[in-house]
Structure formats: C-alpha cells, structure tokens
KOLVO-889102 format. One record per residue (C-alpha): residue in one letter; x, y, z; residue number from 1. Coordinates in steps of 0.001 Angstrom, whole numbers, plus 500000, padded with zeros to 6 digits. Example, Ala and Ser with C-alpha at 12.3 -4.5 7.8 and 13.67 -1.06 7.14 Angstrom:
BEGIN
miza xx yy zz timi
A 512300 495500 507800 1 .
S 513670 498940 507140 2 .
This chain:
BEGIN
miza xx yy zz timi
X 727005 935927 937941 1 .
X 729685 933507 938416 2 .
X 730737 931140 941058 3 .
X 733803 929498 942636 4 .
X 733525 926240 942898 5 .
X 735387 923222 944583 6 .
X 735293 919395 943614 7 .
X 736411 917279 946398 8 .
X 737378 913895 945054 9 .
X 738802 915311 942193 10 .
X 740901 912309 940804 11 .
X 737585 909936 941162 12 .
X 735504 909705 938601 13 .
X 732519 911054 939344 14 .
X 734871 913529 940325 15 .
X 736336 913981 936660 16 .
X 733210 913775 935076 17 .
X 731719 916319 937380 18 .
X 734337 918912 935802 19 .
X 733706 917496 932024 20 .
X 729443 918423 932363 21 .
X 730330 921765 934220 22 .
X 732410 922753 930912 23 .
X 729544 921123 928850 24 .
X 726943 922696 930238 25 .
X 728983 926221 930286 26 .
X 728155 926810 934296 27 .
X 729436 929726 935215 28 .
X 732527 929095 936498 29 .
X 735114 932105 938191 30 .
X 737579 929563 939467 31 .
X 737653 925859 939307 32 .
X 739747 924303 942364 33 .
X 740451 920304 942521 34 .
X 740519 918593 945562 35 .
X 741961 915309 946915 36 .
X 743738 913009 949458 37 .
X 746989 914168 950220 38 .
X 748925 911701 948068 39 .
X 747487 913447 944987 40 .
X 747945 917238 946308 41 .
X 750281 919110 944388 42 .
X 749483 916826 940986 43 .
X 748465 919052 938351 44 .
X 745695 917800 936023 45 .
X 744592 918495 932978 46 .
X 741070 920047 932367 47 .
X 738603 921466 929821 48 .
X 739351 924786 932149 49 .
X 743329 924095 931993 50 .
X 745710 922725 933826 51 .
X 745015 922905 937730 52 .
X 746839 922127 941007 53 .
X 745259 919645 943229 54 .
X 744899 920479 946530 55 .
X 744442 918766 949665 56 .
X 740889 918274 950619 57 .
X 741247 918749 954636 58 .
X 742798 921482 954342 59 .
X 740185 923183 952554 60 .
X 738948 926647 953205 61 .
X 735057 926992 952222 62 .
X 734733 930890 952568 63 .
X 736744 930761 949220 64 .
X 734426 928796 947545 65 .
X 730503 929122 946845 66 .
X 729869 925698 945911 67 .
X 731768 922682 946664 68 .
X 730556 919480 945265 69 .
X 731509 916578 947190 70 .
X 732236 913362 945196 71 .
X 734126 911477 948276 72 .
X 733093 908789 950934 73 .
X 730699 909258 953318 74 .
X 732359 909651 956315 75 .
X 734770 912133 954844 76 .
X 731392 914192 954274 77 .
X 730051 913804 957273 78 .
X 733260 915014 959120 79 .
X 733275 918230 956543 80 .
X 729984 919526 955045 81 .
X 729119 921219 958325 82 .
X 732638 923089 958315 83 .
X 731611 923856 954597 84 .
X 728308 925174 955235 85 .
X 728848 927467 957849 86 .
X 731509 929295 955869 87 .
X 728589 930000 953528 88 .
X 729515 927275 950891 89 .
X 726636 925768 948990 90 .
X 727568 921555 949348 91 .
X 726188 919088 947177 92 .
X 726632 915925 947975 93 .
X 727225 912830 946333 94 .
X 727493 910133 948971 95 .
X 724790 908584 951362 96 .
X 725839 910555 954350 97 .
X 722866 913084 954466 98 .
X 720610 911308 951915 99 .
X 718183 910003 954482 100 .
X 718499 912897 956894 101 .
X 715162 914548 957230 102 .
X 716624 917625 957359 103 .
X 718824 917446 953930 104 .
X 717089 917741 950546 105 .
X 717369 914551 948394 106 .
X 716771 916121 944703 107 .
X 716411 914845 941098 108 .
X 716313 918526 939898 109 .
X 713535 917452 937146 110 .
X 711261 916188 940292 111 .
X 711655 917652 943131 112 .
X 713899 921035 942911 113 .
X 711522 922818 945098 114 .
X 712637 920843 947953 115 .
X 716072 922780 947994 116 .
X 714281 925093 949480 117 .
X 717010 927444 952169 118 .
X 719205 924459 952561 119 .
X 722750 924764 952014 120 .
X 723553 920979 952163 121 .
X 722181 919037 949292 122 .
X 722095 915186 948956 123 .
X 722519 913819 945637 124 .
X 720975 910189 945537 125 .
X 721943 906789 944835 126 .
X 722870 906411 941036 127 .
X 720181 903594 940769 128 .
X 717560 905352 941921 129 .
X 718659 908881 939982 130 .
X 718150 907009 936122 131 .
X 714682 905479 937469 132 .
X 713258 908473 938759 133 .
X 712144 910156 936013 134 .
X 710144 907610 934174 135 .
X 708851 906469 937583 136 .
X 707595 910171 938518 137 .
X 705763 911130 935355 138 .
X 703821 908328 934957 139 .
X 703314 908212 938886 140 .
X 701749 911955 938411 141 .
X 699785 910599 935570 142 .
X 698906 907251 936372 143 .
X 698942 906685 940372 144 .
X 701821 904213 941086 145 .
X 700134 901552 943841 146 .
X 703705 899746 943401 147 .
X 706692 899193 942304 148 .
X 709374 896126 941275 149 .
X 712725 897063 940068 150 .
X 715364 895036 938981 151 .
X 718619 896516 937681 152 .
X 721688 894963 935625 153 .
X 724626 897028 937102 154 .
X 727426 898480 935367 155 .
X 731119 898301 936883 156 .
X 731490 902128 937165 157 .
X 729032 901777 940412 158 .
X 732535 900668 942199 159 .
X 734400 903505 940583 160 .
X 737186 903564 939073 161 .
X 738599 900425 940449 162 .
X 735757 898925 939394 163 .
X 735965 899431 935722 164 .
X 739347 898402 935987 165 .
X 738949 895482 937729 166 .
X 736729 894497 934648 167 .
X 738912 895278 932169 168 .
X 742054 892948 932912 169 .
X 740258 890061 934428 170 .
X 737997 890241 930811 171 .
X 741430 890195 929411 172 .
X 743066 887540 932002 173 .
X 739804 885007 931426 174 .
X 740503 885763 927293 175 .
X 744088 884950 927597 176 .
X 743549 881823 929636 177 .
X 745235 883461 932763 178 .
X 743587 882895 936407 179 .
X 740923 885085 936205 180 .
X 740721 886791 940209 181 .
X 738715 889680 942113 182 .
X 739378 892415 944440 183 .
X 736831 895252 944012 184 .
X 733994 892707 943640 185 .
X 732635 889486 945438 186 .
X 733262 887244 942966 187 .
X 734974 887353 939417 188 .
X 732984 890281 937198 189 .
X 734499 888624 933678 190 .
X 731531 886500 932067 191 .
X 729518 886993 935677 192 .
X 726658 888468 937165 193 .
X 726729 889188 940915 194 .
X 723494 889136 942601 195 .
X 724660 891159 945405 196 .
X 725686 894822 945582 197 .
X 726663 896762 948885 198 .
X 726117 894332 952372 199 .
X 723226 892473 952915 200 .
X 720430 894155 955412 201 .
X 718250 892093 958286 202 .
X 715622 891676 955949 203 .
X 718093 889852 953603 204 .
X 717769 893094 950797 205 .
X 721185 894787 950079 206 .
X 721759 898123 951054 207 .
X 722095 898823 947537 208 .
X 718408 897830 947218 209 .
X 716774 899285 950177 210 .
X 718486 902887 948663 211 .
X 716230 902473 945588 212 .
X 712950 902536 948370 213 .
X 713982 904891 950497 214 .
X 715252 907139 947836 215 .
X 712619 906827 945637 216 .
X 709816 907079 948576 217 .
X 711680 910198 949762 218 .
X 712061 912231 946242 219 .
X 708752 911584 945770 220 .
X 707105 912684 948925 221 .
X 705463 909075 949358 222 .
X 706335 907257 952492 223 .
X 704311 904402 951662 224 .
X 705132 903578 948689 225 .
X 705423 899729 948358 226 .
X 708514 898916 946314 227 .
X 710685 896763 945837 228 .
X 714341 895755 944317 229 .
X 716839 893354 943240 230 .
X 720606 894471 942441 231 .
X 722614 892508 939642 232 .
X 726431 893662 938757 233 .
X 727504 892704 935471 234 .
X 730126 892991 933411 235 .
X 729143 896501 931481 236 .
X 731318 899709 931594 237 .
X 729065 902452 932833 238 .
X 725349 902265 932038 239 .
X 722525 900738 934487 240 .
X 720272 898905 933326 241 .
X 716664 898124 935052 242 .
X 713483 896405 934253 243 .
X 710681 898362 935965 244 .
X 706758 897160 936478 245 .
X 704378 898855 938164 246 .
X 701072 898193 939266 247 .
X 698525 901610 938716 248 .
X 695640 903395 940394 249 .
X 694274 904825 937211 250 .
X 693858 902223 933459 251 .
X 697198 902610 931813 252 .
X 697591 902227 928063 253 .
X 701127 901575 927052 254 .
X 700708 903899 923361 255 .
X 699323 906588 926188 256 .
X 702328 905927 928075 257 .
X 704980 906238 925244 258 .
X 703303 909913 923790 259 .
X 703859 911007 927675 260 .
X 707168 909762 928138 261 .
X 708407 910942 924722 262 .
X 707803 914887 925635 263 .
X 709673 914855 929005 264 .
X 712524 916134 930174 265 .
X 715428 914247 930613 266 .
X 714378 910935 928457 267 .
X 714969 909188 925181 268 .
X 712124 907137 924353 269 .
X 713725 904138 922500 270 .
X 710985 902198 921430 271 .
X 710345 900599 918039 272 .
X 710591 896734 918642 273 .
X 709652 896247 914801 274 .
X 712887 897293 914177 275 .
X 714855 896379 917396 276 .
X 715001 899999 918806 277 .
X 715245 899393 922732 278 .
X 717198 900702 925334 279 .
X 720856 899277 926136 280 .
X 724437 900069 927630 281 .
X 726083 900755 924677 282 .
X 723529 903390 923240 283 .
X 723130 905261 926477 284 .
X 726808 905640 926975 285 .
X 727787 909216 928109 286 .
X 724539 910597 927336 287 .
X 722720 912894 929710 288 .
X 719083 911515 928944 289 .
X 718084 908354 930314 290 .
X 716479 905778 927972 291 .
X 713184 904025 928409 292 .
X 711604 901746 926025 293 .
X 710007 898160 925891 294 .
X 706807 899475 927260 295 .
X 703974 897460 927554 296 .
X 700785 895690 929357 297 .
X 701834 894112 931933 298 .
X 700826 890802 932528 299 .
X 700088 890365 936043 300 .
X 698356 893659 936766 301 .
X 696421 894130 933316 302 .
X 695490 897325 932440 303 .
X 696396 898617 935591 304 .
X 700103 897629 934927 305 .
X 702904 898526 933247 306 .
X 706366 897157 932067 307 .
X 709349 898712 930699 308 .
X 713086 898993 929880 309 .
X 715403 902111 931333 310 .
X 719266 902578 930396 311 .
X 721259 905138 932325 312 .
X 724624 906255 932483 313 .
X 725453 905911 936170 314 .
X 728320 907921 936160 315 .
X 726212 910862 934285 316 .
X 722886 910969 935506 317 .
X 723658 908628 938619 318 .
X 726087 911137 939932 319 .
X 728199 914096 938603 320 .
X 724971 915636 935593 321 .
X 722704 915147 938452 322 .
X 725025 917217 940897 323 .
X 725449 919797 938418 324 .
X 721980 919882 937582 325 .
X 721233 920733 941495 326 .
X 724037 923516 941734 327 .
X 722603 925073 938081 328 .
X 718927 925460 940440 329 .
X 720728 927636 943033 330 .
C-alpha cells in the first residue's frame, strides 16, 4: 500500500529534511506534494522524488492526501488540522499546538506508539525532549526514575533555518573583526552561550524548559514525575546536547546500565573514556540514533543515581525522523 502525502512547511527545514528520511527510509510514497506560504507557491524544488511544484498551504485540499505532516507554526496548525482531519487526512504534527491537549497523542514511536490509538491528529514533541526520551524510558522501565535534572547545550537549528544562518555570518563577522549583531537570538550566538530559550514562565523556567516536563511526564504516562531543566543555546549547527542525572527507585550499576542501553532501539552507546569515545555534536550529525555515553555513579544519589551524556540531532530525531517514524506506525 502506498500513500499520498503532504508536507506543509515545505521550504523549512524540518520541512526539507522530512522529505530527505521519507526517501531514506523508502516510505511508501504515491505522490509527494510540497506545501508553503504563498510567496513560495509556484517555486519548483528539487527532491530525492524529483522536481515538485510548491503549492500554497491554505489552499490545501486534505481529501487528496492521506497524510499531511505539518512542519509550520502553531497557530497555522491550529487554524488547519481540524479541516485536515475531517477530510480523512492522517496529521502529524510538529509544533506545540496539540502537544499538551489531552485528547492528542504525544508519541516517541519507540515509547509510546500504542497511544496513537484511533486518533487522526498526532503531536510530535519538542525536539529536546524527543533525543532524551529514549535513554530516559529504558532505564525508567528498568530502574524506577524518582527524578530527573536535565540540562541541554542547544544547537542553532532549534531556531530553524534562520537560526543556523544567523550563526554562520556573525561567526564569520566576529572572525573578520566586523560588528558582530543578532536578530534570531537574544544576544550574539558567535563565541556565546544563551541561557535562555523560548520566554520566560511565572515560575522563572523557560517555556523551552517546562516542554521537557510536561513532555516527558506525558510520553511516559507519569504525571508526577519530578523533573527538572535548564536550556543553554550555543553556537553548534544541529545536534543537542544534554547532561542527564537521575535519582532511582531500584540500585543502579552504571556497567548494568551501559549492556541495557547498548541493545536498544534507537541509540549509539558511545562510551569508552579510556580512549575518549563520548558523545558530541559533530559525531551525531545527521544520524538517526541518538548517542548516550559518559555513564556513571552519580555522586549525589549513590547507587541509586545515575549520570550521563546524550547527543541528538534536533533536526532528525527532534523533528522530521520522529514524524516519519509516527506516520510509518499507521
């Protein structure tokens, strides 16, 4: 069987890299049809399934497709996925529209693809949260997590393309002695790391942070979770990074927790500190796996705690292999 499928955001990328892992992964594609804001319909672009005409996204019709991923702001997908799914069109989405909607699936297809359940309207979650689920989840299963304490080193590509961009020539404006400025970002990215991603909450957490608990608590089926999360940007192309401890119900043993995390789905384990074998940016760069490494006892908790290293790429994992992923389960 084969579908027809729709990417809405097209020209993003998530939205480009979304089309690149449905060639990888050979989905079963009838007809591929790009999507965007009007000042990019009638562009063609050039695919791994040839050279298509974008069209505009609002003027969409859904009973021609079966699955329409949506890699577009929120409000656009607020305004649209209910137009989408009553013409019978599968929607997967990538923003944080329906992502804490009680009614709308949140899936990491390795966790939790059971939840899909009848829905037609799937959210996809926050890239942070997507390359720490994994790890998190097994040895949660194993190990009983009592808590949790994240804190990620964020790559550009979490502001999209501009993003990376904006990296790019202010790296090269700071090298050539120019004024080095910012748009996309609070401050200057060049040479900096930016303690604050998306707006700040009452309880003075980002937004960006309080999407790693709910996320997490809500894949997981565990309201009460205790975590908790700080948000860097730096100046890295694509990969998250994020230093995870957790405290345990059960002993942990960190050799224990390397054979487990070695055999699962979805990770590298990148662990050999004798001869500097850890996880980083530049090794998980366009890779589907997320790597985990640096495990070990953690200091404060014992043998009830554990410490390690993940690497993801946030454009892969964090959004458009994750989305694919979740359409491959229908």
């Amino acid at each position: 069987m084969s579908y027809k499928v729709g990417i809405m955001g097209a020209t993003g990328a998530v939205g480009r890299e979304i089309i690149e892992v449905l060639h990888d992964r050979n989905f079963p594609v009838e007809k591929l049809r790009l999507f965007a804001s009007v000042r990019s319909a009638g562009k063609v672009m050039e695919t791994p399934f040839g050279e298509i005409t974008i069209e505009n996204a609002d003027e969409a019709d859904y009973s021609e497709m079966d699955i329409a991923f949506f890699a577009i702001s929120g409000g656009w997908s607020q305004e649209n996925a209910e137009k989408a799914t009553s013409a019978g069109c599968y929607v997967i989405d990538n923003s944080s529209a329906f992502r804490y909607d009680d009614n709308v699936p949140l899936v990491v297809p390795e966790i939790n693809a059971d939840a899909i359940g009848d829905s037609k309207l799937i959210a996809n979650p926050n890239c942070t949260t997507a390359i720490a689920a994994i790890p998190l989840y097994v040895l949660h299963k194993e190990y009983g997590v009592k808590k949790v304490i994240i804190s990620t080193y964020q790559a550009t590509s979490g502001a999209g393309a501009a993003g990376m961009s904006e990296l790019t020539e202010e790296t090269r404006n700071y090298l050539d002695g120019k004024e080095v400025g910012n748009k996309v970002f609070t401050y200057p990215i060049a040479f900096n790391a930016i303690p604050h991603i998306d707006s700040f909450q009452d309880n003075d957490y980002t937004r960006e942070e309080m999407k790693v608990v709910w996320e997490t608590r809500k894949i997981f089926s565990e309201p009460g979770i205790p975590i908790s999360c700080t948000c860097v940007r730096i100046p890295t192309m694509r990969v998250h990074a994020e230093s995870i401890v957790i405290e345990t119900e059960k002993p942990v043993n960190p050799d224990d927790a390397k054979k487990l995390l070695s055999s699962v789905e979805g990770v590298d384990l990148k662990d050999d500190i004798a001869n500097n074998v850890y996880p980083m940016p530049i090794t998980a760069t366009k890779k589907y796996n997320v790597e985990v490494g640096r495990i070990r006892q953690n200091l404060v908790f014992g043998d009830h705690g554990l410490e390690f290293f993940v690497c993801g790429d946030q454009i892969l994992k964090g959004a458009a292999l994750n989305a694919v992923q979740i359409a491959e389960k229908l």
